[in-house]
C-alpha positions in Angstrom: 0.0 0.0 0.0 1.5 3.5 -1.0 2.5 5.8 1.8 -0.5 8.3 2.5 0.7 12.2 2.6 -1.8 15.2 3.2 -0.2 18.4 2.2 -1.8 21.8 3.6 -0.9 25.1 2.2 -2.9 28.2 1.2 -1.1 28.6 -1.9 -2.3 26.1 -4.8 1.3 26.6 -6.8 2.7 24.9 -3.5 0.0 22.1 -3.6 0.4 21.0 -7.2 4.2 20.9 -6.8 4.0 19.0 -3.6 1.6 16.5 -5.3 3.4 15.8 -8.3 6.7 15.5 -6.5 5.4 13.2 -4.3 2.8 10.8 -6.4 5.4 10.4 -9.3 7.1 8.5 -6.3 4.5 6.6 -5.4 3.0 8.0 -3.3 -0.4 8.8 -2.0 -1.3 12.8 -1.6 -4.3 14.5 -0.2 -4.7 18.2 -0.6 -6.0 20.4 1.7 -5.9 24.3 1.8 -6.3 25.0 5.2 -5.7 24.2 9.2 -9.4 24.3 9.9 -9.7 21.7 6.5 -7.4 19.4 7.9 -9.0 19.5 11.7 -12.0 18.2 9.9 -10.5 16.0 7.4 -8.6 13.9 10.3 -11.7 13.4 12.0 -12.9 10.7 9.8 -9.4 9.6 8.4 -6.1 9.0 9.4 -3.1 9.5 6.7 0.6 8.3 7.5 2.4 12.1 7.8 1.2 15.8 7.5 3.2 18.2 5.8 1.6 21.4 7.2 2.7 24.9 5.6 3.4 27.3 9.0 1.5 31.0 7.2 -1.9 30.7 6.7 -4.3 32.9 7.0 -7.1 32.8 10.0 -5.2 29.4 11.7 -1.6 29.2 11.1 0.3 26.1 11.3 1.2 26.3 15.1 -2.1 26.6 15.8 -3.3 24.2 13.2 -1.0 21.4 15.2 -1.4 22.5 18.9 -5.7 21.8 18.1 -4.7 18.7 16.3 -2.2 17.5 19.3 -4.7 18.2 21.7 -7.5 16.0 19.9 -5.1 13.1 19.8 -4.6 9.9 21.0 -1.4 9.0 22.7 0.4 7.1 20.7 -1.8 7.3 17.8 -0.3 11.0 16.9 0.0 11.3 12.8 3.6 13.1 12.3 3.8 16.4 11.3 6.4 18.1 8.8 6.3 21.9 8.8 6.6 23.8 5.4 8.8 27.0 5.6 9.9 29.5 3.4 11.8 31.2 6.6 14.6 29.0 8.3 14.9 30.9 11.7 15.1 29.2 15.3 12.7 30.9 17.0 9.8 28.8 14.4 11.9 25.8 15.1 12.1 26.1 18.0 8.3 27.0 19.3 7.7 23.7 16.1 9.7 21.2 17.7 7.9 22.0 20.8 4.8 21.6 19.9 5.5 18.4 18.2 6.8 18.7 14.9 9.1 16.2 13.5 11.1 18.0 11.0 11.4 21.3 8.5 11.0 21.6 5.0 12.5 24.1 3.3 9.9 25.7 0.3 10.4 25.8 -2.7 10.5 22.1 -2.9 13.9 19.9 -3.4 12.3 17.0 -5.0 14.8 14.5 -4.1 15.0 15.9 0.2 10.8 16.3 0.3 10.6 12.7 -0.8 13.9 11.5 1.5 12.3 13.6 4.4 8.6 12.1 4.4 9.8 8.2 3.7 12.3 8.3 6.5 9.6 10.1 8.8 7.1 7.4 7.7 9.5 4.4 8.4 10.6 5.7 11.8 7.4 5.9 13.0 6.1 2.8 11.6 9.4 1.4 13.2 8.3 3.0 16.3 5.4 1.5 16.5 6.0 -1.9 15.6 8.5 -1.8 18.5 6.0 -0.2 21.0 3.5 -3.0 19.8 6.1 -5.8 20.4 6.8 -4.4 23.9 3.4 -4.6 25.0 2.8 -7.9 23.6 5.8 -9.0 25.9 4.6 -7.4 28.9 1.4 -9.0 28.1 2.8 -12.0 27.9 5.0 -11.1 31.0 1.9 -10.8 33.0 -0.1 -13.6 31.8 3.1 -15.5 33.3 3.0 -14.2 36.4 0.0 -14.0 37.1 0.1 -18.0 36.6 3.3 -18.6 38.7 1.0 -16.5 41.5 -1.5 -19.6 41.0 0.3 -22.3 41.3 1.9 -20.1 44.5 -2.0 -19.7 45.7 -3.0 -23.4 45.4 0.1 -24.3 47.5 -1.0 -22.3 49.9 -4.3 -23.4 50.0 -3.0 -27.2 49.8 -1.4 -27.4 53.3 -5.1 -26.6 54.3 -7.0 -29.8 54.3 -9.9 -27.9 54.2 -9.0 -24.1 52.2 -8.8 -26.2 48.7 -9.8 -22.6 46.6 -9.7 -20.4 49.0 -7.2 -17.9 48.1 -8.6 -17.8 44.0 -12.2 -17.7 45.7 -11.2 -14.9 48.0 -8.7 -12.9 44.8 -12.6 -13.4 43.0 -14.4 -11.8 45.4 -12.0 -8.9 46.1 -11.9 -8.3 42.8 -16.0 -8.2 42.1 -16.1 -5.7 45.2 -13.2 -3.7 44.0 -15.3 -3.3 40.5 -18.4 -2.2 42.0 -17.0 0.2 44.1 -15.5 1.8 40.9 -11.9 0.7 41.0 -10.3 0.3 37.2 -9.5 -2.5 35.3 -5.9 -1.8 36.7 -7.1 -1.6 40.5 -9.0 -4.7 39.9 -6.3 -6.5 38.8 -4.2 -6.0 41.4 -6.1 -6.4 44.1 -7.0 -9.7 42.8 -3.3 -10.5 43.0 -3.5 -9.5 46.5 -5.8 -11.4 47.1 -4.6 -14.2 45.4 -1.5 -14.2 48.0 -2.9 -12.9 51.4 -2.7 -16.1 52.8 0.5 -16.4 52.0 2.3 -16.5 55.5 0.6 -19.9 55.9 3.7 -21.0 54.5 5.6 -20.7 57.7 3.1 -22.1 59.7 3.0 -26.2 60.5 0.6 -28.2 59.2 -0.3 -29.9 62.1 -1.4 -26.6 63.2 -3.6 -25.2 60.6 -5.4 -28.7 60.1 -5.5 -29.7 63.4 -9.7 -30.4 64.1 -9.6 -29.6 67.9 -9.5 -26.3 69.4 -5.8 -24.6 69.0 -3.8 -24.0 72.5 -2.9 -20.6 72.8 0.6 -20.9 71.5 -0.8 -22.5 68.4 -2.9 -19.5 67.9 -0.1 -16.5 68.4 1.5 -19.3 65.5 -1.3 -18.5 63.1 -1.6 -14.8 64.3 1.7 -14.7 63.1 1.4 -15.4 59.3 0.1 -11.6 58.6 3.6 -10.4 59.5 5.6 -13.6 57.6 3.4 -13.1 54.6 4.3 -9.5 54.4 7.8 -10.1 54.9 8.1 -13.1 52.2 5.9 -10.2 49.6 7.8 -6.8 50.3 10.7 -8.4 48.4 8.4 -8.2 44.8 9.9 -4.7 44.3 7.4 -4.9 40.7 4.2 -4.9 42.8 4.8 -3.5 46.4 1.6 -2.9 47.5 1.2 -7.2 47.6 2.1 -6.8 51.2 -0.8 -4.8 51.7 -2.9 -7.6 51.5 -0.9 -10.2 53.2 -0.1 -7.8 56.2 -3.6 -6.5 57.1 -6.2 -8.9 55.8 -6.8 -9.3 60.0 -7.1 -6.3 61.1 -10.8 -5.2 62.3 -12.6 -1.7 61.7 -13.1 -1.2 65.2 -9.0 -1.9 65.8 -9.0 -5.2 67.4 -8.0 -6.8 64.9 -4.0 -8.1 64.5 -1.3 -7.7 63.4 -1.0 -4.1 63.7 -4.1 -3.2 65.7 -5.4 -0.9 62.7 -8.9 0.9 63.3 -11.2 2.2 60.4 -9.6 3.9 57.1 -6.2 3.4 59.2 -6.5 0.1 57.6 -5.5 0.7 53.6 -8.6 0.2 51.8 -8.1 -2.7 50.0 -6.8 -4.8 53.0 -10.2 -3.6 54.1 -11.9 -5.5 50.9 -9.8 -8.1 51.4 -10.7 -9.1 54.8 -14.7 -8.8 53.8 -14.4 -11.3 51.1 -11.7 -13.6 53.2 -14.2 -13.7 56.0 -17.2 -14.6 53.5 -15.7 -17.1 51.6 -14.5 -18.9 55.2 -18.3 -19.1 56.3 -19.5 -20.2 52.8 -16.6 -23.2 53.0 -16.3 -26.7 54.9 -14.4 -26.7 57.8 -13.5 -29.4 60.2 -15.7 -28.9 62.5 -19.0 -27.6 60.2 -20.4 -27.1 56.7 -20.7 -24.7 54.4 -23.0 -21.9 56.5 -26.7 -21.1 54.7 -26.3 -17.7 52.7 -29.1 -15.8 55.4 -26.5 -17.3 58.3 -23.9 -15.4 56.3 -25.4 -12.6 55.9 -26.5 -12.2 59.4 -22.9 -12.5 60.5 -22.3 -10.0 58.0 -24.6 -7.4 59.1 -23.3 -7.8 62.7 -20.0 -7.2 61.8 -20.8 -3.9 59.8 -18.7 -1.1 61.9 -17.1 -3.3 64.2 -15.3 -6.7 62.0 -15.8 -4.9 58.8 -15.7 -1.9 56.7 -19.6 -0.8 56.5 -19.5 0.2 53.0 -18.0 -3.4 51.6 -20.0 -5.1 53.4 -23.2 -3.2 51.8 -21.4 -4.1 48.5 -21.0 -7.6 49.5 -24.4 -8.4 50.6 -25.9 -6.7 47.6 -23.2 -9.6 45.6 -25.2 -12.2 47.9 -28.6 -11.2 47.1 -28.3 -11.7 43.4 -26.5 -14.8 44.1 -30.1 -16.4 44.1 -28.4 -20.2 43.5 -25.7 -19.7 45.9 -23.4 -20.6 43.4 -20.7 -18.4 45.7 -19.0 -21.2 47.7 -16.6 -23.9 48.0 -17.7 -26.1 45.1 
């Protein structure tokens, strides 16, 4: 596909030279006789460069670009070539600023408009291609982490005879609550990450603690109190994502500040440890345990309601009950 140029100049002797310069080397021109013209024109269409004469009458070329950078995408900018009859710095300079990628000196060099406008072209393309490539690695570069935190996650949840899911049940939840209070795509997916890994201090502690079916002495209990603190301390080493300790660290901690580790009361607690705990606490009352089954959702959302202000952050807990209302099939449990 030929390159696609749009030339802008008030003066038609300018436009035909430009055009038959630049189509006798195959290339694609658009003429246009004004800034306001080409505002419009690249409403509905999007050529490959601009060359944009700088005096015009009514909106110069400064002008002309400034609108046209301002109504742009980033990234999706179409490259700009100013047309000059004047070399002086002050217009490259205040050109260069605004955006421009190069100067053309009128009347027209056939031989340096053509070099100028295919080297432009390719550098952007070039540009581009590699800014496409990078994202498609970071992509990928997510995707992978994101499973390596899963395989971490079901780990976790294996030393618990009776967690199997918990900590992608409790990463789902978060992130459901997170969306409906109007966190981004972004937020969500990071505080699915944390919740993904808030458990995972569990790590340190011994099995025969966190599956033992009787009652835990109190030493065994300060144990599992503990793996707030360990989790935050294995996380705050992922210099990528800091705020995963946020998760581990204060899933515990209560609204009213009797929680643990750090004894943490209301928006002391960082809001999304705050989530966090809501959906950790819902998902252990809608799971087998060793000593019960899985609660009846109006038993859930009693203890819900009576930890509103006290356990729990009143407004997550509004948004989780409203989550459990239109969960008519109680299809949010341990499966």
């Amino acid at each position: 596909m030929a390159d696609w140029i749009v030339v802008v100049d008030d003066d038609v002797a300018n436009l035909k030279m430009a055009g038959h310069i630049l189509s006798k080397n195959n290339m694609r021109v658009t003429a246009l006789r004004s800034g306001q013209a080409l505002l419009d024109y690249v409403k509905e269409n999007t050529p490959d460069l601009i060359l944009l004469d700088i005096l015009m009458p009514e909106m110069d070329g400064f002008e002309t670009l400034r609108i046209l950078r301002q109504s742009s995408k980033p990234g999706e900018e179409i490259p700009v070539i100013f047309l000059t009859a004047n070399e002086d710095e002050e217009s490259e300079t205040k050109g260069l600023s605004l955006g421009a990628m190069d100067f053309i000196k009128k009347p027209f060099v056939p031989e340096v408009l053509t070099l100028r406008c295919r080297h432009i072209i390719e550098l952007i393309r070039l540009q581009r291609n590699l800014s496409n490539e990078v994202a498609i690695k970071t992509r990928e570069n997510e995707r992978l982490s994101l499973h390596i935190v899963e395989c971490l996650a079901d780990a976790i949840d294996a030393k618990d005879t009776y967690t199997n899911g918990h900590s992608g049940r409790v990463a789902d939840y978060s992130r459901e609550i997170a969306a409906r209070f109007g966190y981004d795509i972004k937020e969500q997916d990071e505080i699915y990450m944390m919740g993904l890994l808030h458990d995972v201090g569990k790590i340190g502690i011994p099995d025969a603690v966190i599956n033992k079916p009787s009652r835990l002495s109190d030493e065994e209990y300060e144990l599992i109190k503990n793996h707030p603190v360990m989790g935050a301390r294995i996380l705050k080493n992922i210099k990528e994502m800091p705020r995963l300790v946020t998760g581990a660290r204060w899933h515990h901690e209560r609204y009213d500040g009797s929680g643990y580790p750090d004894g943490l009361k209301g928006e002391d607690i960082p809001e999304c440890a705050r989530i966090i705990a809501v959906a950790d606490s819902y998902d252990a009352m809608s799971s087998r345990r060793s000593y019960r089954d899985i609660l009846p959702q109006e038993k859930i959302k009693q203890e819900l309601e009576k930890g509103r202000g006290t356990q729990f952050d009143p407004q997550f807990v509004d948004v989780m009950l409203s989550m459990i209302e239109e969960d008519t099939d109680y299809t949010m449990r341990e499966q």
